[in-house]
LUMVOMI-871167 format. One line per 3 residues: number of its first residue (from 0); for each residue x, y, z of N, C-alpha, C. Coordinates in Angstrom, 1 decimal. Atoms other than C-alpha are relative to their C-alpha. Layout:
BEGIN
NUM	X/Y/Z/X/Y/Z/X/Y/Z ~ ...
//
This chain:
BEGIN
0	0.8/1.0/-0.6/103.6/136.6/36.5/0.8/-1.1/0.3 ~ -0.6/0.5/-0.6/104.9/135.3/37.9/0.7/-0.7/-0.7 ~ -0.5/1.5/-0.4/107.6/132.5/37.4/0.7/-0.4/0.2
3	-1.4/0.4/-0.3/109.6/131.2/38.9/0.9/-0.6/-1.6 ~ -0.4/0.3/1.5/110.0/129.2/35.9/-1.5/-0.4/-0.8 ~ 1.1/0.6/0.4/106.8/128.5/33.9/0.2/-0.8/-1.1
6	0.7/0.5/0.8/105.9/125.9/31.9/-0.6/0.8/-1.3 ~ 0.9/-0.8/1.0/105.3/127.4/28.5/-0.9/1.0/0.6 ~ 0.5/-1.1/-0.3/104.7/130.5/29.8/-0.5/1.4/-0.4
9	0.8/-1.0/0.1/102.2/132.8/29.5/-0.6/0.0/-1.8 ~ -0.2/0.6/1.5/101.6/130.9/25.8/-1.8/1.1/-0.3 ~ 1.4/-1.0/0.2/97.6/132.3/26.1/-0.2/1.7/0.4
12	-0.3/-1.1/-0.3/98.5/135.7/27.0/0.7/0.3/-0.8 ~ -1.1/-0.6/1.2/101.2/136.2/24.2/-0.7/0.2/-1.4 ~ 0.7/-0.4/1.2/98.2/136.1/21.6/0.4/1.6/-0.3
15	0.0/-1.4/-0.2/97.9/139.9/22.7/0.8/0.8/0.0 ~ -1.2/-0.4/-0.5/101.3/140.7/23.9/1.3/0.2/-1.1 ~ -0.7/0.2/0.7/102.5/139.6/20.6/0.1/1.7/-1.0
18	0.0/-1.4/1.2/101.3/143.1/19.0/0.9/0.8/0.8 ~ -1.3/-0.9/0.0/104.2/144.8/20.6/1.2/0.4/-1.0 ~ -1.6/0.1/1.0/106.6/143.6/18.2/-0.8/0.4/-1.4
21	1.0/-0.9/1.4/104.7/146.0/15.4/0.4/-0.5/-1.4 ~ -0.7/0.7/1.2/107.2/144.9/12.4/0.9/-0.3/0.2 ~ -1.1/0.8/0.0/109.9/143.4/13.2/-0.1/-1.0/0.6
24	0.0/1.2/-0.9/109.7/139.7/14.0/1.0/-0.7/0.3 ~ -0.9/0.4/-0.6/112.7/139.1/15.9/1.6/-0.6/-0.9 ~ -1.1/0.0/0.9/115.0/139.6/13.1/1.1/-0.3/0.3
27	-1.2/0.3/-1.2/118.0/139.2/15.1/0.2/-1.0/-0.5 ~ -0.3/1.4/-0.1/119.9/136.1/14.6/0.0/-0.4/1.5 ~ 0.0/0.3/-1.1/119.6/134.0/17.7/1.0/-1.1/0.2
30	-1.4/0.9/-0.2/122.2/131.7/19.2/-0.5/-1.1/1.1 ~ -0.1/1.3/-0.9/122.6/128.2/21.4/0.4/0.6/1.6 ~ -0.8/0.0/-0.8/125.3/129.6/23.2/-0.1/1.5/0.3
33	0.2/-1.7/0.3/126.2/133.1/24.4/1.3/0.5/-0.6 ~ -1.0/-0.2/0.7/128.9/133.1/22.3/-0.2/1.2/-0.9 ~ -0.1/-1.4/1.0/127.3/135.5/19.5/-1.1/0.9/0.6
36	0.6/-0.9/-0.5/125.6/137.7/22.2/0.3/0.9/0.1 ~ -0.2/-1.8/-0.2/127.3/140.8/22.1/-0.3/0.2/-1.4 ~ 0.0/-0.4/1.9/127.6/140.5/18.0/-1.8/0.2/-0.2
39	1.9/0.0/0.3/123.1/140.4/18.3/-0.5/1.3/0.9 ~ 0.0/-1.2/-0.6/123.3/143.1/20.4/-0.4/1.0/-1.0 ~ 0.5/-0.7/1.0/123.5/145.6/17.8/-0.7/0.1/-0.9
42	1.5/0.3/0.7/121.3/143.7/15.7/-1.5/0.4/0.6 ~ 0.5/-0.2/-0.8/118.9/143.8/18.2/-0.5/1.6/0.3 ~ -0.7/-1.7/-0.4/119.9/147.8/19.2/-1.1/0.5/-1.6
45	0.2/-0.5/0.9/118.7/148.5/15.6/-1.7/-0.7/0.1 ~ 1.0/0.4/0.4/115.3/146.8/15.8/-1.1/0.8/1.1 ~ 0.5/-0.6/-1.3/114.6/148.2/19.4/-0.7/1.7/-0.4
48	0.0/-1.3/0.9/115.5/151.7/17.7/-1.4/-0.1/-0.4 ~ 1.5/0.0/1.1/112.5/150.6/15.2/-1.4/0.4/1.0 ~ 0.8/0.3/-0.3/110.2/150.0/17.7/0.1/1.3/1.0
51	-0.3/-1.2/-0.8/110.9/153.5/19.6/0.2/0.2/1.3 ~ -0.5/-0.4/-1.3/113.1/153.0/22.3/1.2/0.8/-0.3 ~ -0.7/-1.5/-0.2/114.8/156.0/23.4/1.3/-0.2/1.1
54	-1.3/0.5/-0.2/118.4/156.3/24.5/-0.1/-0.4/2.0 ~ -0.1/0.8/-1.5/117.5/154.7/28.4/0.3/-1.3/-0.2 ~ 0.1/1.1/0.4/116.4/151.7/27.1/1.5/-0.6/-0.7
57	-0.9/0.4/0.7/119.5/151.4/24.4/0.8/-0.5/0.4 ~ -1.1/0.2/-1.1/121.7/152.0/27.1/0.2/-1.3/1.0 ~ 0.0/1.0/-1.1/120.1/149.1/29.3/0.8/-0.9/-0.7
60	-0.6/1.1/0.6/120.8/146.7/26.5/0.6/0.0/-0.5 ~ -1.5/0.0/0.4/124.3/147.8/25.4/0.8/-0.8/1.3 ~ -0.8/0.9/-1.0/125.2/147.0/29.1/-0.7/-1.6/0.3
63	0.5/1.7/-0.9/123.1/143.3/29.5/1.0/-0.9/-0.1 ~ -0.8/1.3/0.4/125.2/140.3/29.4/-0.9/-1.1/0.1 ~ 0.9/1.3/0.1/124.3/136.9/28.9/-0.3/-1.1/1.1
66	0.1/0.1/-1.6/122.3/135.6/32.0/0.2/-1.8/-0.5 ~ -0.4/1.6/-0.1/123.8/131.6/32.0/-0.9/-0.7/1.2 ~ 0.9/0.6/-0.7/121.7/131.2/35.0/-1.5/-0.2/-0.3
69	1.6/-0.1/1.1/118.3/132.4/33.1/0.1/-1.5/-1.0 ~ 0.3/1.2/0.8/118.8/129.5/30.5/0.2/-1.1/0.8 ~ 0.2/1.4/-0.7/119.8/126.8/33.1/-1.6/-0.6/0.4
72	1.5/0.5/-0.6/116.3/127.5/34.9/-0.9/-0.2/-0.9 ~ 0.5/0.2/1.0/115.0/127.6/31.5/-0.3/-1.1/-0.8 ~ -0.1/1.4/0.4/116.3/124.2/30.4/-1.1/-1.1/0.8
75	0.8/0.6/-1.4/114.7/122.8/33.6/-1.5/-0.3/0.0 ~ 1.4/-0.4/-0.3/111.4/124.1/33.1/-1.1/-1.0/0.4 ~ 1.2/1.0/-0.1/109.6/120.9/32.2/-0.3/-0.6/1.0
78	-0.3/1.1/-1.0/110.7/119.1/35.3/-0.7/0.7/1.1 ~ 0.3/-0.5/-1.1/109.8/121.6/37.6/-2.1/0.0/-0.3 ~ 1.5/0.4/-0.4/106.0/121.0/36.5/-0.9/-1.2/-0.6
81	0.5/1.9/0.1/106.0/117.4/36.2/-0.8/-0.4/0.9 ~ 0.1/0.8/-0.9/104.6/114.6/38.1/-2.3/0.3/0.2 ~ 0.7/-0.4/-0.5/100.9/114.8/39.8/-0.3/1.3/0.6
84	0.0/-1.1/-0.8/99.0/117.7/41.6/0.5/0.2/1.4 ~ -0.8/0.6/-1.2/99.6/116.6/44.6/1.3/0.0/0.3 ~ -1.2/-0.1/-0.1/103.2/116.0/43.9/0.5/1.6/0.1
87	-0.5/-1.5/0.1/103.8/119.5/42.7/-0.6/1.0/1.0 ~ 0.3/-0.3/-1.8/101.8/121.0/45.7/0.3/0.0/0.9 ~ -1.6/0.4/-0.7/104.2/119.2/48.0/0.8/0.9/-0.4
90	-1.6/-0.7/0.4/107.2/120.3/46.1/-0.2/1.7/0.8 ~ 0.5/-1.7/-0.8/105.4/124.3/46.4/-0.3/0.6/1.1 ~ -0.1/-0.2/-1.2/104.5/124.0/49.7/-1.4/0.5/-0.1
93	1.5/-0.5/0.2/100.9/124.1/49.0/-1.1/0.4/1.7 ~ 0.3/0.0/-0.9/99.8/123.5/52.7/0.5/1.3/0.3 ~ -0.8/-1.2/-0.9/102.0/126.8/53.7/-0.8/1.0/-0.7
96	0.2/-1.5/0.9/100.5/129.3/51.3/-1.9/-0.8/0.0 ~ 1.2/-0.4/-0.7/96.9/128.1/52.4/-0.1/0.7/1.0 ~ 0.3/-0.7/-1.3/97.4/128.8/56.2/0.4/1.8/0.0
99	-0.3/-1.5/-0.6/99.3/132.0/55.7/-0.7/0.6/-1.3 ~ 0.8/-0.8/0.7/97.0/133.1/52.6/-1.4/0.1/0.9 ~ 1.1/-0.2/-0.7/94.1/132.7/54.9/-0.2/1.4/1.0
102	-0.8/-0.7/-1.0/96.1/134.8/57.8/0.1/1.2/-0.9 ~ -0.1/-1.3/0.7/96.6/137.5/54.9/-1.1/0.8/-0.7 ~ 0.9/-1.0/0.4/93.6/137.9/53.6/-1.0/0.6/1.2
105	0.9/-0.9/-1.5/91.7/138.7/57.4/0.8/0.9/0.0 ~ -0.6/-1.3/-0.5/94.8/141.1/57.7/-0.1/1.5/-1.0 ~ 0.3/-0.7/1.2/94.1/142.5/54.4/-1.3/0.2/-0.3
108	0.9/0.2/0.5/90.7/142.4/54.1/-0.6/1.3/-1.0 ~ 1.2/-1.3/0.4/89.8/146.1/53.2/1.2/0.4/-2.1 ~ -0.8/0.0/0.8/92.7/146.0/50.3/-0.9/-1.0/-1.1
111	0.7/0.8/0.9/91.2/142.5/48.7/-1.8/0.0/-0.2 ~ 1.9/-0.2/0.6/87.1/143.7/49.1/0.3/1.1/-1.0 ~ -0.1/-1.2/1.3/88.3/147.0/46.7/0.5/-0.8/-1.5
114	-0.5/0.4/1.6/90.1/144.8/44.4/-0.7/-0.9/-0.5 ~ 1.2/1.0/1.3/86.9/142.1/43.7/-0.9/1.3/0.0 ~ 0.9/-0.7/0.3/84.8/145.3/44.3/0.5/0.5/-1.9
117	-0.3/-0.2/1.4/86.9/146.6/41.3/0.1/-1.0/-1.3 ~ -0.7/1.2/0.9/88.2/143.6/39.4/-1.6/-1.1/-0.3 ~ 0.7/1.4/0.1/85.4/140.9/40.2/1.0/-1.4/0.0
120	-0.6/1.3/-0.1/88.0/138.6/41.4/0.5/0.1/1.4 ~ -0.2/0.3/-1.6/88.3/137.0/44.7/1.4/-0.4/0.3 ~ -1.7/-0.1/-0.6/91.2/137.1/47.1/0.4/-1.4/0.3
123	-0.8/1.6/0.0/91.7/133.1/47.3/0.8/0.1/-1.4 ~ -0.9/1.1/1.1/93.1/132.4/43.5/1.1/1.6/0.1 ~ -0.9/-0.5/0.1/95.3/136.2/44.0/1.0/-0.8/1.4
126	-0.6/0.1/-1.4/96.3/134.8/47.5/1.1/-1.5/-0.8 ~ -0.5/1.2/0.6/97.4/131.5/45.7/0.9/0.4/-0.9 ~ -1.4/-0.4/1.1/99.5/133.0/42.9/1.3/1.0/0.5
129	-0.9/-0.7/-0.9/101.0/135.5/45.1/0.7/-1.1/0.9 ~ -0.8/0.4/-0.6/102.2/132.6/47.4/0.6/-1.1/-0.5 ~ -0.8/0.3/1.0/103.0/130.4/44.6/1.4/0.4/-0.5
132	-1.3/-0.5/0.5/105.3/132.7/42.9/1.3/0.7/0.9 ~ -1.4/-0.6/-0.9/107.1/134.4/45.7/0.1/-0.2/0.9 ~ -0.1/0.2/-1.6/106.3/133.2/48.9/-0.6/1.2/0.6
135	0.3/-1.2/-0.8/104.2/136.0/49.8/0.8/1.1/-0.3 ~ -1.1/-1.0/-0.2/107.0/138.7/48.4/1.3/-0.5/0.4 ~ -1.2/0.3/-0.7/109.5/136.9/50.3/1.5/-0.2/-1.0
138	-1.2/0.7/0.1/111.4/135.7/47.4/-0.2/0.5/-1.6 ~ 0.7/-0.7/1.1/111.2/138.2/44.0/0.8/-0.3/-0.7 ~ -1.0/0.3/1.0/114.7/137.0/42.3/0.8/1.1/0.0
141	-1.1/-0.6/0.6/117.6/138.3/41.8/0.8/0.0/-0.9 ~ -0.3/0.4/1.7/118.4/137.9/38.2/-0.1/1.3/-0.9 ~ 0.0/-1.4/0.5/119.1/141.0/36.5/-1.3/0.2/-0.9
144	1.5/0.0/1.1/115.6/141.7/34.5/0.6/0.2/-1.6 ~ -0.3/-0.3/1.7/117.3/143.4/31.1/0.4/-1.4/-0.3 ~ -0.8/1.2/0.1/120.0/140.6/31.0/-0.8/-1.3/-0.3
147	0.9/1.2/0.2/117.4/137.8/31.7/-0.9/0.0/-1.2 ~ 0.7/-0.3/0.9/114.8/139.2/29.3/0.5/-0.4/-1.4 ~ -0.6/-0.5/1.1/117.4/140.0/26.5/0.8/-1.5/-0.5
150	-0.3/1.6/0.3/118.9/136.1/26.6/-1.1/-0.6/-0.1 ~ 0.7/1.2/0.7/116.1/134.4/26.2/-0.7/0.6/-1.2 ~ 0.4/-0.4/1.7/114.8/136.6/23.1/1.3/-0.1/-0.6
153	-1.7/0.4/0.6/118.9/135.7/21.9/-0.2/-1.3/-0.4 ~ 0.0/1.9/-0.1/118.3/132.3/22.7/-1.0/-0.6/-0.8 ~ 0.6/0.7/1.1/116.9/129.8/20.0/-1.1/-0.5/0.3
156	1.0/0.6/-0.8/114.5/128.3/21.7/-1.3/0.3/0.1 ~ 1.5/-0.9/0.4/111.6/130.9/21.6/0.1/1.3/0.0 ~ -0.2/-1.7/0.0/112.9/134.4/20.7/-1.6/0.3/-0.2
159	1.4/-0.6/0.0/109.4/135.0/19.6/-1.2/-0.1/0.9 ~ 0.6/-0.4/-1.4/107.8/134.6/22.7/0.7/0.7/0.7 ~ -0.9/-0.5/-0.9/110.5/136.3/24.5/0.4/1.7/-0.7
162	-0.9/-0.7/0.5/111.4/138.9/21.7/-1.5/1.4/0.2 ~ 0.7/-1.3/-0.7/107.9/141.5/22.6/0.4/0.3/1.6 ~ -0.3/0.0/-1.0/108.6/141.1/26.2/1.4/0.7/0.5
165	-1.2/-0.5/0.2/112.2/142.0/25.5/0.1/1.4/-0.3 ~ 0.6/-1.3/0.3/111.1/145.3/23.8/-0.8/0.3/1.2 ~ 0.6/-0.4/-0.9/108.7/145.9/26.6/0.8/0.6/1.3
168	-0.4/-0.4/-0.9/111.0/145.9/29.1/0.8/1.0/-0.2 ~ -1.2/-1.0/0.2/113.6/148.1/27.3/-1.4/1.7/-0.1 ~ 1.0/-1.3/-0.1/110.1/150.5/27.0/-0.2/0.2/1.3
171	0.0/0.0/-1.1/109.6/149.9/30.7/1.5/1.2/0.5 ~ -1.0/-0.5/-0.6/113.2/151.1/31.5/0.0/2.0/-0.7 ~ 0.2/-1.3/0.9/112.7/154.4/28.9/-1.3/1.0/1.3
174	1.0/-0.8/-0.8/109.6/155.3/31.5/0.5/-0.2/1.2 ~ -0.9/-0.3/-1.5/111.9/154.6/34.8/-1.1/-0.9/0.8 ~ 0.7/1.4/-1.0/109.3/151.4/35.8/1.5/-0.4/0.3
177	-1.5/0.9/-0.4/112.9/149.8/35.5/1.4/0.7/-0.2 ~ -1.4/-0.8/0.3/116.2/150.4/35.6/0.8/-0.9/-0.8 ~ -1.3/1.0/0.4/119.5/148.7/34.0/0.2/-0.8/0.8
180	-0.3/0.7/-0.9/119.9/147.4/37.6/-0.9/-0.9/0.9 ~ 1.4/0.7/-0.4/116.5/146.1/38.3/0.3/-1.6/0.2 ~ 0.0/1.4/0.2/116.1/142.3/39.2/-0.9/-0.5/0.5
183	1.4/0.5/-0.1/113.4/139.9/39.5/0.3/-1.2/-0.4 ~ -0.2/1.7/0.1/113.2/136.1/38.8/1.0/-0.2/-1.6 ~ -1.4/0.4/1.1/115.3/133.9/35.9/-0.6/0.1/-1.3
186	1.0/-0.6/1.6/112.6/134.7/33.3/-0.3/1.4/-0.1 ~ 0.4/-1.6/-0.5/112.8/138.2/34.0/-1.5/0.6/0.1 ~ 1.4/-0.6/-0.7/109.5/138.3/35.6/0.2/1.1/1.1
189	0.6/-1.0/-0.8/108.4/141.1/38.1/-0.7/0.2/0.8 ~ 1.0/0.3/-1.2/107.4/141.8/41.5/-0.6/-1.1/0.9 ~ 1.0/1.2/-0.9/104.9/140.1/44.0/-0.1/-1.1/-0.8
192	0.3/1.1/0.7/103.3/138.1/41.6/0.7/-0.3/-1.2 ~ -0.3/0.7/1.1/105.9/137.8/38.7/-0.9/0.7/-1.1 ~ 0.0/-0.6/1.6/104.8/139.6/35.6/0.6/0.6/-1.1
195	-0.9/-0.5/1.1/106.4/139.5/32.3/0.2/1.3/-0.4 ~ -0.4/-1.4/0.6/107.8/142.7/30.8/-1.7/0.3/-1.1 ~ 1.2/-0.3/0.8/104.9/143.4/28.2/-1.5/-0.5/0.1
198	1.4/0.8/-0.9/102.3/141.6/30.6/-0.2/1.9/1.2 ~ 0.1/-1.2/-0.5/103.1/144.7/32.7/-0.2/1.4/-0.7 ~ 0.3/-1.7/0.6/102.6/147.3/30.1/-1.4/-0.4/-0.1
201	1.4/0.3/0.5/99.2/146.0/29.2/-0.8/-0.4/1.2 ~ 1.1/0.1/-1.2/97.7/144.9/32.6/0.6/0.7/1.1 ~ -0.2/-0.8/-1.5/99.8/147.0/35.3/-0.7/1.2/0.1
204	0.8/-1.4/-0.8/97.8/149.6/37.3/0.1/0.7/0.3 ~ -0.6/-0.8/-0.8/98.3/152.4/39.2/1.4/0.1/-0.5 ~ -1.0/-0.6/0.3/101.7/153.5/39.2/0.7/-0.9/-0.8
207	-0.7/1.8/0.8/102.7/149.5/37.7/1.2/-0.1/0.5 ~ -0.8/0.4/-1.0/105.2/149.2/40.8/0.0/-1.3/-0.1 ~ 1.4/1.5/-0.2/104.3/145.4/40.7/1.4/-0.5/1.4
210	-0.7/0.7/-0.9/107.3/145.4/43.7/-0.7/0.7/1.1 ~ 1.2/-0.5/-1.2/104.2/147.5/45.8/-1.3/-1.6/0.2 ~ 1.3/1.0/-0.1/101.6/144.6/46.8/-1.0/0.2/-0.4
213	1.1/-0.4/0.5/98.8/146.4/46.6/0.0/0.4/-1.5 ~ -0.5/-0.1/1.2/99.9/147.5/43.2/0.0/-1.3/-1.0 ~ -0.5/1.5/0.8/101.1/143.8/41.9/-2.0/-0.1/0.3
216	0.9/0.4/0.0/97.6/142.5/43.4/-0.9/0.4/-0.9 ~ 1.4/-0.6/1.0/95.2/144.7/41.8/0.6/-0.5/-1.7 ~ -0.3/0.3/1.6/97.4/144.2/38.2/-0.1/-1.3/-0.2
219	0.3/1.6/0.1/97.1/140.4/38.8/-1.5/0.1/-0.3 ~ 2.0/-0.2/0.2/93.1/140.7/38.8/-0.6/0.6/-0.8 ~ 0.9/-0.4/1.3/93.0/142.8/36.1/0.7/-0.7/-1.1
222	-0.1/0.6/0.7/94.9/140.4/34.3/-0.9/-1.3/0.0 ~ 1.1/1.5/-0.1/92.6/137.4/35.6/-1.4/1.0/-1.1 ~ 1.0/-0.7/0.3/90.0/139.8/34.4/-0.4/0.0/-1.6
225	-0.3/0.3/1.9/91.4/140.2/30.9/-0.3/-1.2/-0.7 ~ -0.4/1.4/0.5/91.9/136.7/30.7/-1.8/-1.2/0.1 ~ 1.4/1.2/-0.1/87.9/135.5/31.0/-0.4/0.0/1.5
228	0.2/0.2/-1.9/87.4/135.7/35.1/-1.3/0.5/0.1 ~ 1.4/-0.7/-0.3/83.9/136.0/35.9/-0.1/-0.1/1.5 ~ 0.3/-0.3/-1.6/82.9/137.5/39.1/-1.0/-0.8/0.3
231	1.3/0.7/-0.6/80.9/135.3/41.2/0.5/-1.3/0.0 ~ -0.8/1.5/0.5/82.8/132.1/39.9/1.1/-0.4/0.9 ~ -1.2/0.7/-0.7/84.9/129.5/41.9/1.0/0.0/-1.2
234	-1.2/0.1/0.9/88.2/129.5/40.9/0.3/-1.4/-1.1 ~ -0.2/1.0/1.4/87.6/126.3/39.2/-0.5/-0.1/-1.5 ~ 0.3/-0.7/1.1/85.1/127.7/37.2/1.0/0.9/-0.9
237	-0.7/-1.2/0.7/87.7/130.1/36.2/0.9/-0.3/-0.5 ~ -1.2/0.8/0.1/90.2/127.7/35.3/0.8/0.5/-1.2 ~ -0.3/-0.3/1.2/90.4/129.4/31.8/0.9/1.4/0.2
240	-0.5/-0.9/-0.7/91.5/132.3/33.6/1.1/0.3/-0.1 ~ -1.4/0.1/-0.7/94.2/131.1/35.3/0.7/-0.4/-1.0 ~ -0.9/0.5/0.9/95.8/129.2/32.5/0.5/1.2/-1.0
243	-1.3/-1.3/0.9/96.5/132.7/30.9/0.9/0.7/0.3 ~ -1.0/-0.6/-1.0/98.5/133.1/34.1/1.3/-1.0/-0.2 ~ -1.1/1.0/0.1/100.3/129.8/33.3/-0.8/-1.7/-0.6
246	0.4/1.1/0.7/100.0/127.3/30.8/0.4/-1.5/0.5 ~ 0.3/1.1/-0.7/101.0/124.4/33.0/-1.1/-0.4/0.8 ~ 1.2/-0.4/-0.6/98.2/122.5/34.1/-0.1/-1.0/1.5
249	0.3/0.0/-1.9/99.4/121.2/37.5/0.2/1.0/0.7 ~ 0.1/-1.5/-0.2/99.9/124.8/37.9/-1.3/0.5/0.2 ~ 2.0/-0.5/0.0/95.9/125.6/37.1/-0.5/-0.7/1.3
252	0.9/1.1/-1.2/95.0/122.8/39.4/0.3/0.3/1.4 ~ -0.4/-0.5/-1.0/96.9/123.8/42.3/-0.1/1.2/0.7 ~ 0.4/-1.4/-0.5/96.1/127.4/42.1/-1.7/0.0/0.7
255	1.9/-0.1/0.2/92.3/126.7/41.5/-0.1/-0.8/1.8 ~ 0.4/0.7/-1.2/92.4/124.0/44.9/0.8/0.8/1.1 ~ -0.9/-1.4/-0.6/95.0/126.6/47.0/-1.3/1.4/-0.1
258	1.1/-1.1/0.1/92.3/129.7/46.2/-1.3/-0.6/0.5 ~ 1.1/0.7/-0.1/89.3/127.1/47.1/-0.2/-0.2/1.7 ~ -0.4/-0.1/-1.3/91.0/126.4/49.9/-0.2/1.5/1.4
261	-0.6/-1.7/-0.7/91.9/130.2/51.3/-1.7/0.7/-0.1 ~ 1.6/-0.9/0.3/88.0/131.6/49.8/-1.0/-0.9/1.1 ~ 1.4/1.0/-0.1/86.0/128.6/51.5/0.4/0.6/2.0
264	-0.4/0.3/-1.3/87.8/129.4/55.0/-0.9/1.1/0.6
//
């Protein structure tokens, strides 16, 4: 889910996501620096083991290294969802991802009536998170996914939000969703819309491509879905929704008036 970088992310969706990590709560020593990241490796390696990944997985995270660019955008985070709605709207290009979410959903139409037929969620607030997080696709990251994942469950800061998601993905890579060479944003999100490693074991669909659109979309909707989304409801109504897409809340606001925008046209 997207993020580029989120704001305490995905904090209301980690209730659930947290039962990945079955018994081991991120035993591992964690570090500042990536100085003791090969020595947590094996720590790590043995807990993975526990949690039944099989030798694809082990292999991703023998080769990860420590992504220095993942924690810069990490450090950052707060800044990037500072200020007013308004402001950060601007910064996002809020104006752009109305006109051309409007333009996508007439081109799309028979794609987004299956997925509120299915889901019960309308194609303004997916049009809005889809052009939030990537520009429409345009812009999915290039940040190695294991590597990214596997530093910020290292890193001190919030292994335990990061340390199911970490396991998820090394379970992801065991079923050939991912590879060792996979890449996706600096939080090792996924796809169109950006979905964390263990957000995509629990809400992806279909084959859980989430670098197929139609694929990403429908698993965004059944994640709004999960998260409280009632069909029939403006996206502001739904506001509760969206914040288990992203716990910043000029994030909520901008999605909810972006999707208000795109549905009302």
């Amino acid at each position: 889910m997207a993020l580029l970088a989120k704001g305490r992310i995905f904090v209301a969706a980690m209730v659930s996501v947290l039962a990945l990590a079955t018994g081991a709560q991120a035993g591992a020593s964690c570090g500042k620096t990536g100085a003791g990241f090969e020595a947590w490796k094996p720590e790590f390696a043995a807990e993975a083991k526990a949690e039944g990944i099989g030798s694809k997985g082990l292999a991703a995270l023998a080769g990860a290294t420590y992504a220095t660019r993942t924690i810069s955008v990490d450090r950052g985070i707060h800044k990037a969802f500072s200020g007013s709605v308004e402001d950060f709207m601007k910064r996002r290009g809020g104006a752009a991802i109305i006109s051309k979410g409007r333009a996508l959903k007439k081109s799309n139409a028979a794609l987004f009536s299956k997925i509120e037929s299915n889901y019960g969620v309308s194609p303004g607030v997916l049009l809005a998170i889809w052009g939030m997080e990537t520009g429409f696709g345009s812009a999915m990251g290039n940040q190695n996914t294991v590597s990214a994942i596997l530093t910020l469950a290292y890193d001190c800061r919030r292994p335990e939000f990061f340390y199911p998601h970490a396991i998820a993905a090394l379970k992801l890579v065991d079923r050939g969703a991912l590879t060792a060479s996979s890449v996706g944003a600096a939080h090792g999100e996924i796809g169109h819309t950006q979905f964390l490693p263990g957000n995509v074991l629990k809400y992806g669909v279909g084959s859980g491509n989430l670098r197929d659109k139609a694929t990403a979309l429908a698993s965004t909707a059944n994640f709004l879905k999960g998260h409280g989304w009632r069909a029939g409801g403006s996206a502001q109504s739904n506001i509760g929704a969206i914040a288990g897409w992203n716990s910043a809340s000029v994030y909520q606001q901008a999605i909810a008036r972006i999707a208000t925008a795109i549905d009302g046209d």
